[in-house]
N, C-alpha and C positions, 0 to 999 in steps of 0.2 A: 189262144191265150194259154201260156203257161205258168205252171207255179212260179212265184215269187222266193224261191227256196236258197238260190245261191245267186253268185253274180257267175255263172257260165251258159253255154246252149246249150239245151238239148235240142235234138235233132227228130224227124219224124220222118223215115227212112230216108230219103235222097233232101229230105228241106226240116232246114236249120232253124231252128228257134230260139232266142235266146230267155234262161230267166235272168236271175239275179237283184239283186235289193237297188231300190231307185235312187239313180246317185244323188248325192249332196246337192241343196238349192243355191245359187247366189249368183246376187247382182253382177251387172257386167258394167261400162263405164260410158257408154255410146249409144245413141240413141237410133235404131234405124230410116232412114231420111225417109220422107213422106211421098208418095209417088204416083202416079195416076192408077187408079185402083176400079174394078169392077164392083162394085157396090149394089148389095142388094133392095129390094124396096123396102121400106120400113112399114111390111104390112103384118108384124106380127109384136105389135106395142101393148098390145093387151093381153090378158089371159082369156080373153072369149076368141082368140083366133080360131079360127075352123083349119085353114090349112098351112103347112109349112112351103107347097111350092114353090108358091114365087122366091122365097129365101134361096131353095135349092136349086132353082132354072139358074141364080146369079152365080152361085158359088161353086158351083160340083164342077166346073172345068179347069179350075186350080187344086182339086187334089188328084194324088197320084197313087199308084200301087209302087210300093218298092221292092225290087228285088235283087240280095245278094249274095253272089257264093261265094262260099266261107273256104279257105285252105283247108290242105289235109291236115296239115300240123294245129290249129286252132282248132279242127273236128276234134281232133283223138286226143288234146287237153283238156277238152270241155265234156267229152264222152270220159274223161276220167275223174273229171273232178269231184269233190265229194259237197256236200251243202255245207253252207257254213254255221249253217241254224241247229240246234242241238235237238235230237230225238223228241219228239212229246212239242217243239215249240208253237205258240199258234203262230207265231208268223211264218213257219216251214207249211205248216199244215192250209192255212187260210190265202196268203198273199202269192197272189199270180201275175205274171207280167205277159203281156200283149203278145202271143207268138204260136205255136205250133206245140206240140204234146205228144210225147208217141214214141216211139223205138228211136235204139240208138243209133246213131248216123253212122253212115258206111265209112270204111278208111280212108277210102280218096276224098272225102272231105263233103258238104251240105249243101246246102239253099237257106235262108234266113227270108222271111217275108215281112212285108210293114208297110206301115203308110206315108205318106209326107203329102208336103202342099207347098205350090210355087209362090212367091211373097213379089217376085218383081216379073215385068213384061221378059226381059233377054234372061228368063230362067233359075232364079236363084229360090234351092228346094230347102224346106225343113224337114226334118222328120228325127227320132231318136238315137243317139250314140248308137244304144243298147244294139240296133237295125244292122247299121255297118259298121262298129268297131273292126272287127274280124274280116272285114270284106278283101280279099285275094283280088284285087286289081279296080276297076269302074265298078258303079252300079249300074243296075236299069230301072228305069223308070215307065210304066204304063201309064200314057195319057187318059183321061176320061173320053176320047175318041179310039181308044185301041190301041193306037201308034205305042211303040218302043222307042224309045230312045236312053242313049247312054250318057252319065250324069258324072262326072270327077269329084272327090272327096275334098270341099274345101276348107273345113275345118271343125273338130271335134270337140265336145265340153262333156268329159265323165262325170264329172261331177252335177252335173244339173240333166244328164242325160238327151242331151240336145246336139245335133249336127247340121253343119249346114252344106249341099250339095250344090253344084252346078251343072245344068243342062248342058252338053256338050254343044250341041244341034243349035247356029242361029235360028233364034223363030220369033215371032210376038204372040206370048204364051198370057192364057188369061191367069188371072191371078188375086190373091186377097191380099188383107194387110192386119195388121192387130191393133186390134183395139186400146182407146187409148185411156179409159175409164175399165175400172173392175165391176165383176156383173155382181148383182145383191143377191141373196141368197133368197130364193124363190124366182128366181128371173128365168124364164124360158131359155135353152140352150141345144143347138141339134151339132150332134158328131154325125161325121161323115168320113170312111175308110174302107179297108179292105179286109174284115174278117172273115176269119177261114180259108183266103183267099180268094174270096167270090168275084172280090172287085167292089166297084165304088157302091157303097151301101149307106142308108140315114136312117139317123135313129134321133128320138127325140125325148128332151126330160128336161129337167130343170136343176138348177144350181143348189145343193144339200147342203152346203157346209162348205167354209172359206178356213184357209188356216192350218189347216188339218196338218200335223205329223204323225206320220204311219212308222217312224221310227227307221227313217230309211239314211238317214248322214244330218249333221249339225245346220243347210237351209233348210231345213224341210218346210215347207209353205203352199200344199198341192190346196187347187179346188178338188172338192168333190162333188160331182155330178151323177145324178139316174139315169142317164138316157144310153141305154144299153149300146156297151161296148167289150168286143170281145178278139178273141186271139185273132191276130194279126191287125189290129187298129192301132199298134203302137204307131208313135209320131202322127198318128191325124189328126186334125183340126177340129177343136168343138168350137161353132159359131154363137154369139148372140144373136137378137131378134132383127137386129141391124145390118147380118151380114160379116163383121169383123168378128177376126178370131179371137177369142176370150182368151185361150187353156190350148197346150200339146195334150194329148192322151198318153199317158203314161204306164199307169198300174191298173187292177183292180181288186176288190177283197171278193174271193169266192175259193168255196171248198171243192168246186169242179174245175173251172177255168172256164165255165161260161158266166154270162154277165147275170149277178143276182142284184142289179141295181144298186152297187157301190162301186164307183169310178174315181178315178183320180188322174188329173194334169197339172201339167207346170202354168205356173198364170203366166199370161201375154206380157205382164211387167215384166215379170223374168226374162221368159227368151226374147224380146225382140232386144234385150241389150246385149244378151249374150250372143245374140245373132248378127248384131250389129260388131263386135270384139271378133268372131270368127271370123267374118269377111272382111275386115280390118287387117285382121295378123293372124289371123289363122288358128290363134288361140284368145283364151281369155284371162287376161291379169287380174290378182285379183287384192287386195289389201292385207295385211296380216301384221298381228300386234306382239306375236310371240308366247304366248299363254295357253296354259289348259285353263281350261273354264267347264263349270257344272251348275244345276239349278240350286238354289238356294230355297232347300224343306222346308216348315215351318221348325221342326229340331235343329236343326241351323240358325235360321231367325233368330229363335230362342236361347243360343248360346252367344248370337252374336249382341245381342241385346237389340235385335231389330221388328220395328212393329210388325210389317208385314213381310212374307218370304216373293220379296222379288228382286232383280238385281240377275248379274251374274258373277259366282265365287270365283276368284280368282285362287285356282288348286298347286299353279305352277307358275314361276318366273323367273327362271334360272336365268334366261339373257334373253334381250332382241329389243322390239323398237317399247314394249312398256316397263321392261324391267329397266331400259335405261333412260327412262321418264320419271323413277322412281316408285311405279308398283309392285306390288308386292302378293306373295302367297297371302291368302288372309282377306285382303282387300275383297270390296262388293261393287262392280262393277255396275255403275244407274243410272248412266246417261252416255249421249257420244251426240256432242255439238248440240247440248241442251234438247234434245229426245231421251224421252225414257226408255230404257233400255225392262224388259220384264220379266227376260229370261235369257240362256246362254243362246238358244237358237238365233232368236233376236238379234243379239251384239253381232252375233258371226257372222249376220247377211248385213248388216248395216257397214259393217268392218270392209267385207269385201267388196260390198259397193261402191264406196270410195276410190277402190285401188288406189296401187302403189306409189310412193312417191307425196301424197295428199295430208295435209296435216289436222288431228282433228283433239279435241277437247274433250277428254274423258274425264265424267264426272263418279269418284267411288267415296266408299265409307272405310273408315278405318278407324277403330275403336270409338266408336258410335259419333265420331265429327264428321262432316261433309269436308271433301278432300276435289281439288280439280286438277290435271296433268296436262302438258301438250304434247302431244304425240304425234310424232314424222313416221308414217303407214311405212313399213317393208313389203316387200313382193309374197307375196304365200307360193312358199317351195311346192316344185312339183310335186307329184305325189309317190313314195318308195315302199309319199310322208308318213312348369308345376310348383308350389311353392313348397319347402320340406315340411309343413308340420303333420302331425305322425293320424292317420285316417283311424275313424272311430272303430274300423272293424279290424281284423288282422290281413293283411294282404291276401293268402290265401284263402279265406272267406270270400273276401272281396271282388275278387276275380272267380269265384266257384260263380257265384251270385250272375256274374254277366259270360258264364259258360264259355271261358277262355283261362289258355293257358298259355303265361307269357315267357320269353327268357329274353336278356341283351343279345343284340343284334353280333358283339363284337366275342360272344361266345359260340354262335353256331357258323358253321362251315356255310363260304356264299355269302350269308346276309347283309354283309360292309361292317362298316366298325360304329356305323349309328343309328338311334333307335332301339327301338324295343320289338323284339317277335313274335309274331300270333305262332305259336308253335302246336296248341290244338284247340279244335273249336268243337264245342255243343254245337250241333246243326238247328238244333232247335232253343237253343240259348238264346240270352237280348244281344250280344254281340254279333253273331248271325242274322239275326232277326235285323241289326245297324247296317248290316254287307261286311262286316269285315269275314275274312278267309283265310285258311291255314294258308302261312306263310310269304302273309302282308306284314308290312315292315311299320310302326307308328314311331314317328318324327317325332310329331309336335303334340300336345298338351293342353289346349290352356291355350295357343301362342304360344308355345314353351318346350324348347330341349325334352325330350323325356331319354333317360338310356338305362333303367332299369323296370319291372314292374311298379315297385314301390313308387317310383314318380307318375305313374300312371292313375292309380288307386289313391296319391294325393290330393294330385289334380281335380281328381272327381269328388271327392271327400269336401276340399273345400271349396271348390265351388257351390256343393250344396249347403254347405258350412253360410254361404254369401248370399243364399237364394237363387243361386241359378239354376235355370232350369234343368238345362243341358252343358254338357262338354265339349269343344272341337276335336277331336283328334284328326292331325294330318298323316293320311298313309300312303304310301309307295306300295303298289301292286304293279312288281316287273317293271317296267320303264316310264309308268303312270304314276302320276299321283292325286289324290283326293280327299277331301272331307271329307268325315261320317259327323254327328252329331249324337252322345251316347249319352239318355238321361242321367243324372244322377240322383235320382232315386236308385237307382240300381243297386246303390252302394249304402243304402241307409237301412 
C-alpha cells in the first residue's frame, strides 16, 4: 500500500507501485448481462456466524494476482514526478493507495502489482486503472491454482479508476458477479487480494460508512469498509455475506500504508456499468451539461435568499448543452428528472449517468422562483479537460474592514478589461477567511457588473441597507470561476 500522495508510481526497486488521488466516480450506461455464476452459500446472514469458509471455498477461485511491467519511460516520469498535494497537507500525509512503498525504480523501468477478479466463465478480469495504466504490452494474471496466464487490456476508465482485462487462454474460468442490491452499513463484508504480494489473502469486517468523499474528483461515492486491506489489494473484490461483489478496493486512510481499518471501494453500482461501457467500446461515454458547478454554503443560501444550502451553484455557463437551455451563472441547480439533486457531487454522477445524446429536466432556482429547463446531454470531453448609492463608510475603510485591497481590472497589466482586483489581501482578514486570493478577479456583485471598488463596497452596503445577510460575489481565479458569499456586516 502506497501513499495516496500524487497520481504517479512509485517503485520498490525492480516492482512498481503506483499512488495517486482515486479517480473521479460516475455512472456508466449499460448494465452487465447476468450469467451463470459460482455462488456462494448464504451461510453468513447473521452477525453470530462463526465462520467465513464456506463464503471463501465459493469465491477465491475467481480472484487473481495481477502483474504488470511498467516502461522505462513511464518508470523515470513517475520516479520524477513531484505530489501534487502541498507540504503540511493531511491528504499527502494520511491517504495511501493499494501498492508497494520503497525506493525508486531502476531506469529500465518496474513491476506494478494488484489485484482483480474474473466476472465471466471465458475470462473477463477487473481490477484498477491505477494497476495497468502504464502497463508496457499484456498483463499477467496468477490463478488461485498457481497457473499464469496472460490477459490483453480491454478497456480503461481513469476517472472511476476501474479496467477491464481479458484472459488471453480459452478456459472455463470460475468466477463471481456484482451484486445487485447495496450492502447497509454494519453488513458483514470479506476482501480478498494479494497484499504485499503474498497472494490470495481474506480479511474480514464490516461496512463503516456509504457515501463517503475523500475528496478524490467531483463522483466521489467510495464504501468504506474495516476489513483490513493493504498494499497490493488494489482492484480486489470485497464480498457480501451472499457471495457477490459489493465494492472494488480502491484507497485506504493510513499514516503508514498498512490497513488502520479505514478502506475504501468503488460500489458494485458503479463499476459493473462502467464494466459493462468497457467491454462494449472500450471506453465509457459519459453525459455533460457544460458548467462549473460548486456547493451551495449556508453564506450562499443566505445571499441567495434560500432556506436551506443545497442544490448545486451554477459558477459558470459560458456555452454548451445548459447554457443553451437558458442557464445561467447564478442559477441553483435542484433537481435532474424530478430527483433532488443535494450537492454538485450528486448532479455530476447523475449527469453522467445518463450519457450522451439523452434529454433530461433540470429543475433550478433563480431569483428565489422555481425555474425548469430541457436539456439534450453532450458527450463530456476527454480529459486535457451593484446599485450606485454612496455606502455609509468611506471605501477605504470599507475594504480595510474585509482586509483587501481592490483596483479595476482594466488598470492592471493581465487582468482583462472587466471587474474588479484583489490586488492585496490580509491573510487573516474576512475576505481571506471568504477564499478570495491576491489576484482573483470579482465580476459580479449582487448579480451585478462591478468594475471599480466602489461598486463593490455598494453592493455590500446596501444589501445590508435591505437586510441581507450576505453578498454574492462572482470570481475568476485563472480559468475558474466561483462564488464566494461575503457578510455584510463586514461593512457596518
Amino acid at each position: 500500500m502506497t501513499p495516496l500522495q500524487n497520481r504517479t508510481f512509485r517503485r520498490s526497486g525492480s516492482r512498481a507501485v503506483l499512488l495517486g488521488a482515486v479517480a473521479a466516480l460516475a455512472l456508466g450506461a449499460a448494465v452487465y448481462p447476468a450469467a451463470t455464476v459460482v455462488h456462494a452459500e448464504a451461510a453468513l446472514q447473521t452477525v453470530g456466524a462463526t465462520s467465513f469458509a464456506p463464503l471463501v471455498d465459493r469465491v477465491k477461485g475467481a480472484v487473481v494476482s495481477v502483474r504488470v511491467k511498467i516502461s522505462a519511460a513511464a518508470a523515470e516520469e513517475d520516479r520524477n514526478a513531484l505530489p501534487q498535494f502541498g507540504e503540511g497537507d493531511p491528504m499527502e500525509k494520511f491517504f495511501r493507495r493499494f501498492g508497494d512503498q520503497g525506493r525508486r525504480p531502476k531506469a529500465e523501468g518496474g513491476m506494478a502489482q494488484g489485484s482483480g477478479f474474473i466476472i465471466s466463465r471465458d475470462g473477463y478480469v477487473v481490477t484498477n486503472n491505477h494497476v495497468v495504466e502504464n502497463a508496457a504490452g499484456d498483463v499477467e494474471l496468477v490463478l488461485d491454482s498457481g497457473k499464469t496466464v496472460g490477459a490483453k487490456i480491454v478497456g480503461k476508465d481513469k476517472k472511476t479508476d476501474l479496467a477491464l482485462l481479458k484472459i488471453k487462454e480459452a478456459g472455463d474460468y470460475a468466477f463471481v458477479q456484482f451484486g445487485d442490491k447495496p450492502p447497509r452499513v454494519g453488513d458483514w463484508v470479506v476482501a480478498v487480494g494479494n497484499p504485499f504480494g503474498l497472494g490470495g489473502t481474506v480479511t474480514a469486517g464490516i461496512v463503516s460508512a456509504r457515501g463517503r468523499d475523500i475528496g478524490a474528483g467531483p463522483y466521489d461515492d467510495f464504501l468504506q469498509i474495516d476489513a483490513p486491506v493493504n498494499r497490493g489489494n488494489s482492484g480486489g473484490p470485497t464480498f457480501d455475506a451472499s457471495g457477490e461483489v459489493v465494492g472494488v478496493n480502491t484507497a485506504i486512510f493510513s499514516p503508514s500504508g498498512g490497513s488502520v481499518g479505514i478502506g475504501f471501494a468503488i460500489p458494485a453500482q458503479v463499476a459493473k456499468d462502467v464494466v459493462a461501457s468497457l467491454k462494449e467500446k472500450g471506453v465509457v461515454a459519459r453525459g455533460f451539461i457544460g458548467v462549473q458547478i460548486q456547493p451551495v454554503s449556508q453564506d450562499i443560501a443566505d445571499s441567495l435568499g434560500l432556506k436551506t444550502p443545497k442544490g448545486a451553484l451554477v459558477a459558470e455557463a459560458k456555452s454548451g448543452p445548459a447554457a443553451d437551455a437558458g442557464i445561467k451563472s447564478g442559477d441553483v441547480i435542484v433537481a435532474v428528472d424530478g430527483q433532488n439533486v443535494d450537492d454538485p457531487r450528486e448532479l455530476a454522477r447523475k449527469i453522467a449517468a445518463y450519457g450522451p445524446g439523452k434529454e433530461v429536466k433540470l429543475t433550478y432556482l433563480r431569483g428565489g422562483a422555481e425555474k425548469k429547463a430541457d436539456v439534450k446531454l453532450g458527450e463530456l470531453p476527454g480529459e486535457k479537460e451593484a446599485r450606485a448609492s454612496v455606502p455609509p463608510k468611506s471605501e477605504h475603510a470599507a475594504l480595510s474592514a474585509l482586509g483587501v485591497e481592490l483596483a479595476p481590472a482594466a488598470n492592471v497589466p493581465g487582468a482583462g478589461k472587466t471587474g474588479v482586483v484583489v490586488a492585496d489581501l490580509d491573510p487573516n482578514g474576512v475576505a481571506a477567511e471568504k477564499g478570495l486570493r491576491a489576484g482573483d478577479v470579482i465580476l459580479e456583485a449582487s448579480g451585478k457588473p462591478v468594475a471599480t471598488p466602489a461598486d463593490v463596497v455598494a453592493a455590500l452596503s446596501n444589501a445590508r441597507q435591505e437586510g441581507q445577510k450576505a453578498v454574492l460575489l462572482r470570481v475568476q481565479s485563472g480559468d475558474n470561476t466561483r462564488f464566494l458569499a461575503i457578510a455584510t456586516s463586514a461593512v457596518s
